[in-house]
C-alpha positions in Angstrom: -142.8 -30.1 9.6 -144.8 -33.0 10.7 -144.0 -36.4 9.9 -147.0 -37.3 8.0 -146.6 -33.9 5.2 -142.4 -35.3 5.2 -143.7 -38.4 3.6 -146.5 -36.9 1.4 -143.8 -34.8 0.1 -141.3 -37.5 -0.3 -144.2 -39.7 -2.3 -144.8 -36.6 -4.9 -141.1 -37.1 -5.4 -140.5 -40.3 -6.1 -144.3 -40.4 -8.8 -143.6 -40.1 -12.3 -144.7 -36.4 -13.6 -147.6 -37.6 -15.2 -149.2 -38.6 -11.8 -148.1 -35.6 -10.1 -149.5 -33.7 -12.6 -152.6 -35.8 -12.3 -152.7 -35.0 -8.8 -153.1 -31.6 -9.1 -155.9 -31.9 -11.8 -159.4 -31.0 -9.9 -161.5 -33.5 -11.6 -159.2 -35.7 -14.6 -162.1 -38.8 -14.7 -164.9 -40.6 -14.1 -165.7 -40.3 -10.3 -162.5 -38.0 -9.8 -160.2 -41.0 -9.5 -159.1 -44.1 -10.4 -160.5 -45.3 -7.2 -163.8 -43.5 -8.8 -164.9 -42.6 -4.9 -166.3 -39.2 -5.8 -164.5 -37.3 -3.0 -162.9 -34.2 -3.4 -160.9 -32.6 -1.0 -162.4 -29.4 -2.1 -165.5 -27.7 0.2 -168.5 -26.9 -2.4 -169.7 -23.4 -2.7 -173.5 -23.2 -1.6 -176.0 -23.7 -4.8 -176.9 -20.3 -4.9 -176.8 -19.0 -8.3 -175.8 -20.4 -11.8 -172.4 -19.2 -12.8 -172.9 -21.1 -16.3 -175.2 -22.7 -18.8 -174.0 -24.6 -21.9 -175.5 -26.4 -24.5 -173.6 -29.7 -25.7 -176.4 -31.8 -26.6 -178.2 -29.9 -29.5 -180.3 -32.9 -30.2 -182.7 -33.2 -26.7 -185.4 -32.6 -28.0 -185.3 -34.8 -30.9 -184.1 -37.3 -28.7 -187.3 -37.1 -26.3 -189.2 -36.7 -29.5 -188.3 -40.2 -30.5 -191.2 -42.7 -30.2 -188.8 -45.4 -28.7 -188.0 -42.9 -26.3 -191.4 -42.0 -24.7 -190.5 -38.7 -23.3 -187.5 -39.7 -21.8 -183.9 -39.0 -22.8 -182.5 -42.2 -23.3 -178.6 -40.8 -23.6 -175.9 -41.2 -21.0 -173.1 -38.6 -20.7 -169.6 -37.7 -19.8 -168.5 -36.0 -16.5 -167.3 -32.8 -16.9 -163.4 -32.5 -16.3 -161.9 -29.9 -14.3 -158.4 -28.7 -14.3 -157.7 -25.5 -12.5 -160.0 -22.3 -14.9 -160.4 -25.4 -17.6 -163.2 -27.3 -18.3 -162.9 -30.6 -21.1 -166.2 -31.8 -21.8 -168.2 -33.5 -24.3 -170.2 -31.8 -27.4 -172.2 -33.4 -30.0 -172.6 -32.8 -33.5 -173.3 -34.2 -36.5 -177.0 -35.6 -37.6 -179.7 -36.8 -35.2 -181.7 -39.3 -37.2 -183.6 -41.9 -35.3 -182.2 -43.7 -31.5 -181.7 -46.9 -33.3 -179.2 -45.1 -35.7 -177.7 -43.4 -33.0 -174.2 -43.9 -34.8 -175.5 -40.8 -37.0 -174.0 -38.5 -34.8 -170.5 -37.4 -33.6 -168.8 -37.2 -30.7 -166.1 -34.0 -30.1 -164.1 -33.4 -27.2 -164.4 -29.3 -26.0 -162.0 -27.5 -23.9 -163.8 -24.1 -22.0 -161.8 -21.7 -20.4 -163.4 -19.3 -17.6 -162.7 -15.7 -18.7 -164.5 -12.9 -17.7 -167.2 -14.8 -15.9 -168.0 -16.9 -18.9 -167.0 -20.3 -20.1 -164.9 -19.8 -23.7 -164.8 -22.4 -26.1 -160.4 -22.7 -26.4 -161.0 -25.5 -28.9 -163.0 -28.4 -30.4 -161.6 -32.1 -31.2 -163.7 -33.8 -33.3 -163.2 -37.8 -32.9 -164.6 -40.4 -34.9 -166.0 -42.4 -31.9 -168.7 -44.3 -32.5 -170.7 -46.2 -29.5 -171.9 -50.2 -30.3 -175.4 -50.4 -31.6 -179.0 -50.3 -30.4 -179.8 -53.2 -28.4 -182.6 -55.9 -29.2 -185.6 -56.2 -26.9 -183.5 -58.4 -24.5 -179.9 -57.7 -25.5 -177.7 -54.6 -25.8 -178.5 -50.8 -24.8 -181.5 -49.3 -25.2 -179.8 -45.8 -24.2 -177.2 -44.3 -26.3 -173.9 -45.5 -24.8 -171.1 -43.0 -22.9 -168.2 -41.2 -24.7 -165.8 -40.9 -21.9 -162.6 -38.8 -22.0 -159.9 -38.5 -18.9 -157.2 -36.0 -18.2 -153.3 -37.3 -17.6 -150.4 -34.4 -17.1 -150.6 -32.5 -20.8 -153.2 -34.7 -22.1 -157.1 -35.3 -22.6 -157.4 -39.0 -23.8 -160.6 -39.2 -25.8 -162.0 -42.6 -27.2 -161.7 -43.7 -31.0 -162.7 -45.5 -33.7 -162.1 -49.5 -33.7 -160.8 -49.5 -30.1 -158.8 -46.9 -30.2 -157.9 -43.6 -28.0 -156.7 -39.7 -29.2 -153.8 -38.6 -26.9 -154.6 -34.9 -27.3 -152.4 -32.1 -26.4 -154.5 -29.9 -23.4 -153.1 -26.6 -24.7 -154.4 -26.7 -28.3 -156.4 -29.6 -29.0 -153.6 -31.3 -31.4 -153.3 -34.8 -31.7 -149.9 -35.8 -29.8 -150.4 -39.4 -30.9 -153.2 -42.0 -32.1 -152.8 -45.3 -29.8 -154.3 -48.0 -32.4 -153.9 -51.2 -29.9 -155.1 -53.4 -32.4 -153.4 -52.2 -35.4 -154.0 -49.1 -38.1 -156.0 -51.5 -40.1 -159.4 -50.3 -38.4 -162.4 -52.9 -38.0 -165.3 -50.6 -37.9 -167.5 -53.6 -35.5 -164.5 -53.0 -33.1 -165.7 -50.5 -29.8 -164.4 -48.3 -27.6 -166.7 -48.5 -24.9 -167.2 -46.9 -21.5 -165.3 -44.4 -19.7 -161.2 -44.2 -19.7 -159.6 -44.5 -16.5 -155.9 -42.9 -15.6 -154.0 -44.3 -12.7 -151.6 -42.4 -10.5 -148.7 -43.9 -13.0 -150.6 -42.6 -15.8 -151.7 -45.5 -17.5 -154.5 -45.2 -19.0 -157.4 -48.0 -19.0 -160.5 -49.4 -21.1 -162.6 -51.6 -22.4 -163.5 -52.8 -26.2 -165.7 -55.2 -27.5 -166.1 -56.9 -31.3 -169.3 -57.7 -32.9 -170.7 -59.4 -35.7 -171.6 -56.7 -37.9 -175.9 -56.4 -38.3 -176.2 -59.4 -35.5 -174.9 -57.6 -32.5 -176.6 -58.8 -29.9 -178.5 -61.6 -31.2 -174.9 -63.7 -32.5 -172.1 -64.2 -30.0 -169.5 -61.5 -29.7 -166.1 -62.3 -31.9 -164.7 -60.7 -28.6 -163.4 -58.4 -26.0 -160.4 -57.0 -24.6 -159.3 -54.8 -21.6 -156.6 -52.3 -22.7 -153.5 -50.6 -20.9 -151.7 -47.7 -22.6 -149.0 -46.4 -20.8 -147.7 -43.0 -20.4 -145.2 -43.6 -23.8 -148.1 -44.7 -25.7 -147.1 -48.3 -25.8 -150.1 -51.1 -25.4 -151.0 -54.1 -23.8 -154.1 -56.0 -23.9 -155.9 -59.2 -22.4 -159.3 -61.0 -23.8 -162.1 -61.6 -21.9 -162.3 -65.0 -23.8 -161.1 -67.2 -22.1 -159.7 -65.2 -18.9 -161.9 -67.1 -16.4 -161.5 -70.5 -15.9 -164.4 -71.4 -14.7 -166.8 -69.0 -16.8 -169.4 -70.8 -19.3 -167.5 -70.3 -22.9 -169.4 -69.3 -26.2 -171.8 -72.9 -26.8 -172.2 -73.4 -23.5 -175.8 -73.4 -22.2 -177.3 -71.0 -19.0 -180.5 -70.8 -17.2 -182.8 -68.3 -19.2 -186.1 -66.9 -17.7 -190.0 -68.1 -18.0 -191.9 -67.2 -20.6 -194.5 -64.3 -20.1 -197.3 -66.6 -21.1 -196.4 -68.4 -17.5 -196.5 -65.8 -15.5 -197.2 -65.6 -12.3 -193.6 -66.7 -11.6 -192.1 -69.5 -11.1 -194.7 -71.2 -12.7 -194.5 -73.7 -9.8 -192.4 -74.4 -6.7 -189.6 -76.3 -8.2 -190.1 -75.2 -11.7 -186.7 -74.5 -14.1 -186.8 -72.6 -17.2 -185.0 -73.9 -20.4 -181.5 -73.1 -21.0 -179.9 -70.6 -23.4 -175.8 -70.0 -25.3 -174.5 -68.1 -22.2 -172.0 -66.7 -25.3 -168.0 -65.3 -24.7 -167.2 -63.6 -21.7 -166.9 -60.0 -22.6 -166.8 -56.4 -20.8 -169.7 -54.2 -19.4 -170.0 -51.8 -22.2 -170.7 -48.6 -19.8 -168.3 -50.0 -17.1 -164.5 -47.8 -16.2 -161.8 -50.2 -14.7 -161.2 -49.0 -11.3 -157.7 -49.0 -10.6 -156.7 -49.8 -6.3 -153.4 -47.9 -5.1 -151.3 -51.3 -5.0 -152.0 -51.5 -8.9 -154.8 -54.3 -8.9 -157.5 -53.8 -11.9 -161.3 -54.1 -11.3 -163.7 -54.8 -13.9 -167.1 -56.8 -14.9 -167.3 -59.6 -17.4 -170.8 -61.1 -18.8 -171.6 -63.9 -21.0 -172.6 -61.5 -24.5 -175.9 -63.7 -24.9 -177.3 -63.5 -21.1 -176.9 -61.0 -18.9 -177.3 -62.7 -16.0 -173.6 -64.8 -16.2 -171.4 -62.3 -15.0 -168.2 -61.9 -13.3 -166.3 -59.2 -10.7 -162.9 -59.3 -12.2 -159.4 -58.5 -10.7 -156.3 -57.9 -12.5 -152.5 -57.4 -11.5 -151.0 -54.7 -12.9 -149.6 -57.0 -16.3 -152.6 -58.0 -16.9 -152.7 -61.7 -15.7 -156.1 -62.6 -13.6 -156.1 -62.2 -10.0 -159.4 -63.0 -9.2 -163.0 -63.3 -10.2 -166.1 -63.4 -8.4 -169.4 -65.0 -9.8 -171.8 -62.8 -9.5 -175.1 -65.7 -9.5 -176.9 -66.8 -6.8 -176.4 -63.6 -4.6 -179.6 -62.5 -3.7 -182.2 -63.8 -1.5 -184.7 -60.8 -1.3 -187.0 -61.7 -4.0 -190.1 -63.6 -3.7 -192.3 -62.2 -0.6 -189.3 -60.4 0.7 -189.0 -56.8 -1.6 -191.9 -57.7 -3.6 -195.9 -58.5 -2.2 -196.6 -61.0 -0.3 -196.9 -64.3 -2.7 -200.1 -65.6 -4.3 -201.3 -62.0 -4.2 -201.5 -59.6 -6.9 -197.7 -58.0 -7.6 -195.9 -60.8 -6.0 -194.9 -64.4 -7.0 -197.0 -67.6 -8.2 -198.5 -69.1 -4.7 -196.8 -71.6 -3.6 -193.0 -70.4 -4.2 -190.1 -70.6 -2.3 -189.3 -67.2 -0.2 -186.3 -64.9 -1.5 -185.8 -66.7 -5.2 -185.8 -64.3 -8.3 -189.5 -64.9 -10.1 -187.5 -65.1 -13.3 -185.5 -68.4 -12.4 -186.5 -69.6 -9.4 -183.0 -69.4 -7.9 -181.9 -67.3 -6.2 -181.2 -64.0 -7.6 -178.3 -62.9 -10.1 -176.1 -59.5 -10.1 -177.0 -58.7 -13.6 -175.0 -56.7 -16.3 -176.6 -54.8 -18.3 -176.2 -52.1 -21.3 -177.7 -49.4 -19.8 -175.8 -49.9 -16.4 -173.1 -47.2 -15.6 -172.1 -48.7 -12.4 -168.5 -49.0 -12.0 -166.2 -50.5 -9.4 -165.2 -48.8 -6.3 -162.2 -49.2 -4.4 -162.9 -48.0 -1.1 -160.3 -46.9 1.7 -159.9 -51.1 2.8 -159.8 -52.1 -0.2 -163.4 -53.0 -0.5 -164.9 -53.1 -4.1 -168.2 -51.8 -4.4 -170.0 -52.5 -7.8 -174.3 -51.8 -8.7 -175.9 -54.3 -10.5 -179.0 -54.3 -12.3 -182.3 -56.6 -10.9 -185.8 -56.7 -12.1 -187.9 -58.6 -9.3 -187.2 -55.8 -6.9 -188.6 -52.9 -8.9 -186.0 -52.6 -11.0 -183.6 -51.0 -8.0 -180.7 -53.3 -8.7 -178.1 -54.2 -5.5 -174.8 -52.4 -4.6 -172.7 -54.9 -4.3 -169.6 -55.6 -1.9 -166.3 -57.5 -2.1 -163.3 -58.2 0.0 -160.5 -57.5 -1.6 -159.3 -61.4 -2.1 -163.2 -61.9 -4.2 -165.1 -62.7 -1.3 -168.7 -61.7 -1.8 -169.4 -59.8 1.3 -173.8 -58.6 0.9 -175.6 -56.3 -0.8 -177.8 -53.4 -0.3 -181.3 -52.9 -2.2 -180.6 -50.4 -4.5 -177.7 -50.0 -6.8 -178.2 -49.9 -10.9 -176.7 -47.5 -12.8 -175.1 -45.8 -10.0 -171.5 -45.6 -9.0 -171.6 -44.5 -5.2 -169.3 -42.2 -3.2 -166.9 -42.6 -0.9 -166.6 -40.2 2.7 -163.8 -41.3 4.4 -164.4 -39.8 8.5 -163.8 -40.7 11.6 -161.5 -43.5 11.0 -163.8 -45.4 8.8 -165.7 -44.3 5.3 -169.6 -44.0 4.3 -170.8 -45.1 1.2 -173.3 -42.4 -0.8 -176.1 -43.6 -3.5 -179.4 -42.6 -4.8 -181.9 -45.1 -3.7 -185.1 -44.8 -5.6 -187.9 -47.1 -4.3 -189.6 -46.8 -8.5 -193.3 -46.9 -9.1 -194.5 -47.4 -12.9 -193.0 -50.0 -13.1 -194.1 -53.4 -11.6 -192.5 -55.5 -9.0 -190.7 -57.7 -11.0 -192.7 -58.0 -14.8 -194.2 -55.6 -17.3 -197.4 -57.4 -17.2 -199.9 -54.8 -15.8 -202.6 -57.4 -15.0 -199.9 -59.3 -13.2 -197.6 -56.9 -12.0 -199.3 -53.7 -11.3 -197.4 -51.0 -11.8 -198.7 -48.4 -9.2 -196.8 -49.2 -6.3 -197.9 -46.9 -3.2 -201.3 -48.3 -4.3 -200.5 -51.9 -4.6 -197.9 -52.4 -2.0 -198.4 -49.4 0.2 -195.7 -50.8 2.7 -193.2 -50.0 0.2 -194.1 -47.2 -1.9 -192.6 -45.1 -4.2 -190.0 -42.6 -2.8 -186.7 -41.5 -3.3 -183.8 -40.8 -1.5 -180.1 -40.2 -1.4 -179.0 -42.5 1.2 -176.0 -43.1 3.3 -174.3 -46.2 4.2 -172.4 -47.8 6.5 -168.5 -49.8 5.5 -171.3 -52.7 5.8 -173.9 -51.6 4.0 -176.2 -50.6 7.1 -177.9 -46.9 6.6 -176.8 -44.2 8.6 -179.1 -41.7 7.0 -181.3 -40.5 4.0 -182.6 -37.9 2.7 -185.8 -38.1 0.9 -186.9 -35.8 -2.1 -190.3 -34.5 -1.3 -190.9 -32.5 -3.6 -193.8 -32.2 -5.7 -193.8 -29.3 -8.0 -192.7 -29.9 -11.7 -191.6 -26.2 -12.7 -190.4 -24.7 -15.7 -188.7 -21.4 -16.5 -189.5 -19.2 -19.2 -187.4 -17.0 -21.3 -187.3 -14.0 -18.9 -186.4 -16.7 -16.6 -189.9 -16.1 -14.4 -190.6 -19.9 -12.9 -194.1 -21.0 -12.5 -195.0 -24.5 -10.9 -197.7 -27.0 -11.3 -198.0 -29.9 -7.9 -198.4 -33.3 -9.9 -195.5 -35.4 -8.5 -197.4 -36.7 -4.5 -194.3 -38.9 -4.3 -191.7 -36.6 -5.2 -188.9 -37.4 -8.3 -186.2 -39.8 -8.8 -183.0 -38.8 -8.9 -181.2 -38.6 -12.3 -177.6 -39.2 -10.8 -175.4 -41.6 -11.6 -172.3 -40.2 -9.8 -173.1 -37.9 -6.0 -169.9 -36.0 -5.2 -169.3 -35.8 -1.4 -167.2 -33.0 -0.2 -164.1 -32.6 2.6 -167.0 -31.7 4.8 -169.3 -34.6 4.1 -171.5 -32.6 1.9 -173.3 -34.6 -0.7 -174.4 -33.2 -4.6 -176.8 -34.8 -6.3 -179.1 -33.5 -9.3 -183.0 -34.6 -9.3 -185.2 -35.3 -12.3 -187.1 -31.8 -10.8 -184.6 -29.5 -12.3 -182.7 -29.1 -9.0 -179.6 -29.2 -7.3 -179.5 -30.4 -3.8 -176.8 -30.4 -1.3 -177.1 -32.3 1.7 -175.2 -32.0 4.9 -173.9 -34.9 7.3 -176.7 -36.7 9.0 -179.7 -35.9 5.9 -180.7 -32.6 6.4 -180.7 -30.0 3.6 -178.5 -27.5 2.9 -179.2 -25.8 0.2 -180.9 -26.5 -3.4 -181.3 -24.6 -6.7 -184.1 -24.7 -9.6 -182.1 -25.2 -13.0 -184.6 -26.9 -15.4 -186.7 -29.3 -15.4 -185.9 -32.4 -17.0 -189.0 -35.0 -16.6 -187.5 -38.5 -18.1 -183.5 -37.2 -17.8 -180.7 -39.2 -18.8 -178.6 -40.2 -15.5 -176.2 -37.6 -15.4 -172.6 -37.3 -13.1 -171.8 -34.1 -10.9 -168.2 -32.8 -11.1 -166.5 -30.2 -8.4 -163.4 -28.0 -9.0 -160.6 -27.4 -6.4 -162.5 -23.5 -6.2 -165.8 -25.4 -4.9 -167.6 -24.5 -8.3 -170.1 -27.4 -8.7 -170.6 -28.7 -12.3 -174.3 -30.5 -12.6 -176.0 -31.6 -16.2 -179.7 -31.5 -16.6 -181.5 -32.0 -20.5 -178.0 -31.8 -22.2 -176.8 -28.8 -20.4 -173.8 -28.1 -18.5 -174.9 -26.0 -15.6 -171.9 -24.4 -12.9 -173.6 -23.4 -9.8 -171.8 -21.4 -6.9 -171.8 -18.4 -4.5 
């Protein structure tokens, strides 16, 4: 027996059983691990049939329907979990009534079993999650928040009410115990938010937020906490408030943005906009901790009342601060760099300063927002990797990169609401994202007159495409792939598709979580209804046609230890295989 499998097998031995049991799960979280790299050890079947179709959003259409919504579906949703011929995924229920009363509904945790061919419903737990309220114009989410359950030895964890989390036996869906960290007297403007994360201990992870009830987002949070359960359900927690020394507190004031009535931006060279309450520090609502193998903690802190003060955040394992990172002043790409050239229409006021964000005239700020997913990495050198929203770029964001003492190390031009992959090869590791170069939208304002929101026709040497892209350890492409295609297609209810060309640039694609294979294979879903897999080097290998989904939520792909592939499109669970 080789050395190497002789101390593989002596490490199983010495891990608790919850993280051996962990181990053997196929897909327990967000991302597959606490790492959240994305990378099975598995090799994907081809995408050559569908194996299964489930319904657990009954409320699509309603949700598209809604005139906030324009179309689109404005909801976020859980990656399916995979253990062995088990699937625990999530189900909604309850009433649809409006996307600001989004609270209307409920949340339930299901457990499918493949028999036969078919996925079985084994049982439904009904929790009384609810996500934080609809945002304000500038403030808060504008799509309905994640409800995010991981797997740990016996157990799905499954958020709760006022901060807490179900411990919930696999077998039956009982309740094994209730973990209230904050006490059984429940405040209801207390959140669980974002996605649970389980380390190889099996401690479980996540964040919670307080709010002033009716004022949410337009009062300063009365604050926020990262939680640690451990495997005997006792709790430890540690405030945001407070946590970083050098981080603006509640009164203190931040640089806002220009008003619209001065646009072009900046409204001169050396112009400054007024200042703002930066707020508390408090969590990324959409954001899982990613845990590193030595036991160090990442997360993302903001100031609640500007999104633009925020922090990379590293933790030892009892809960005392490490590290943080500001993420301001990063970004040196706006103004006639990624945008037109200035003084012309789409780019900046003439006269300003190359690389500054239009917004502040500074440059520009890793910004966290509600509708961001993005959530750290932890690659093989203990890298962090992290996606951050920007506007002045399209709206693309920046995937961000840290050394694993803080150090901001660069960024690469696309990154919000994306979590990227991880393929470990040759010695080294690529990093997998969707890049989307967005048109309708403008460069960096929603002014049409100012900011033209036809791209390919306003700034035809960088128009709209999209791509799954691979990156070097430094952020330095190695390949894309770009979607092409232009056919919007539907499929009827013989299943017959038909297809109508009105997409020249192709469609974006609606992932916020590629898988990458043991073969370097790469799953992603588009917003055209299909599956793509994509070999090393960006050549296709094979795709399949599920539904269309025009406006989809950003949805994660899952694979099982069998190669099945689990992919979501307009609030179905589709399994795709040989």
């Amino acid at each position: 027996m080789r050395p190497k499998l002789l101390s593989w097998i002596a490490l199983l031995a010495a891990l608790p059983a919850a993280a051996v049991a962990a181990a053997g799960q196929d897909w327990p979280q967000w991302m597959k691990n606490a790492q959240h790299t994305g990378a099975t050890s598995a090799a994907g079947q081809p995408a050559a049939r569908m194996l299964a179709d489930v319904v657990y959003d009954p409320f699509v259409d309603q949700e598209k329907a809604d005139p906030l919504a324009t179309g689109d579906l404005l909801v976020h949703y859980s990656a399916p979990l995979i253990d062995g011929n088990d699937v625990y995924m999530e189900f909604k229920s309850g009433t649809y009534t409006k996307i600001q009363n989004w609270e209307t509904q409920t949340w339930n945790e299901r457990r499918l079993h493949w028999q036969n061919g078919a996925l079985v419903t084994m049982w439904s737990f009904q929790s009384d999650w609810k996500p934080v309220p609809y945002g304000t114009v500038s403030l808060g989410p504008g799509w309905e928040p994640v409800f995010h359950a991981a797997l740990s030895g016996s157990f799905v964890y499954v958020p709760g009410f006022g901060g807490s989390i179900y411990k919930v036996n696999k077998s039956d869906g009982s309740v094994a115990a209730h973990i209230q960290p904050f006490g059984s007297a429940v405040d209801p403007n207390t959140f669980t938010c974002g996605p649970l994360t389980v380390d190889a201990a099996g401690n479980v992870y996540y964040n919670t937020i307080k709010l002033v009830n009716g004022q949410a987002w337009n009062a300063d949070s009365r604050g926020s906490w990262l939680v640690k359960v451990r495997p005997d359900g006792t709790s430890a927690t540690v405030s945001y408030v407070g946590l970083i020394p050098d981080a603006p507190v509640a009164n203190d004031k931040c640089v806002g943005i220009f008003h619209q009535s001065e646009l072009p931006w900046p409204p001169s060279p050396d112009a400054v906009p007024a200042l703002v309450q930066c707020g508390s520090q408090r969590a990324a609502i959409n954001l899982a901790p990613a845990v590193a193998p030595d036991g160090t903690i990442y997360t993302v802190s903001v100031g609640h009342l500007t999104s633009r003060t925020g922090y990379m955040v590293a933790l030892n394992p009892d809960l005392t601060l490490k590290w943080a990172t500001s993420l301001r002043d990063r970004f040196t790409d706006g103004c006639n760099v990624t945008i037109p050239p200035t003084g012309t229409l789409g780019g900046c006021r003439a006269g300003a300063h190359d690389g500054v964000d239009p917004a502040q005239n500074r440059p520009g700020a890793g910004r966290v927002i509600e509708d961001n997913t993005a959530s750290p990495v932890v690659a093989p050198d203990g890298s962090i990797f992290w996606g951050a929203y920007t506007r002045f770029n399209y709206a693309q964001g920046h995937l961000m990169k840290f050394a694993p003492d803080g150090t901001y190390l660069g960024a690469f031009s696309f990154g919000w609401d994306t979590t990227p992959a991880i393929y470990g090869h040759n010695g080294t590791y690529s990093v997998i994202t969707k890049n989307n170069h967005y048109s309708d939208t403008g460069s960096y304002c929603d002014t049409d007159s100012i900011c033209p929101p036809d791209r390919t026709a306003n700034n035809p040497a960088s128009p709209e495409q999209y791509f799954i892209t691979q990156l070097s350890k430094n952020l330095v492409p190695e390949w894309s792939w770009q979607n092409t295609n232009t056919l919007s297609c539907t499929r009827d209810a013989a299943g017959h598709v038909s297809c109508v060309s009105d997409h020249p640039n192709g469609f974006e694609w609606c992932i916020n979580g590629p898988v990458v294979d043991k073969n370097g294979v790469v799953y992603a879903n588009s917003e055209d209804g299909n599956l793509y897999t994509i070999n090393q080097g960006g050549t296709l290998r094979d795709n399949l046609f599920l539904d269309l989904a025009l406006g989809a939520a950003y949805t994660p792909v899952a694979i099982g230890a069998d190669g099945k592939i689990y992919t979501q499109n307009d609030g179905h669970l589709f399994v795709v295989g040989r």
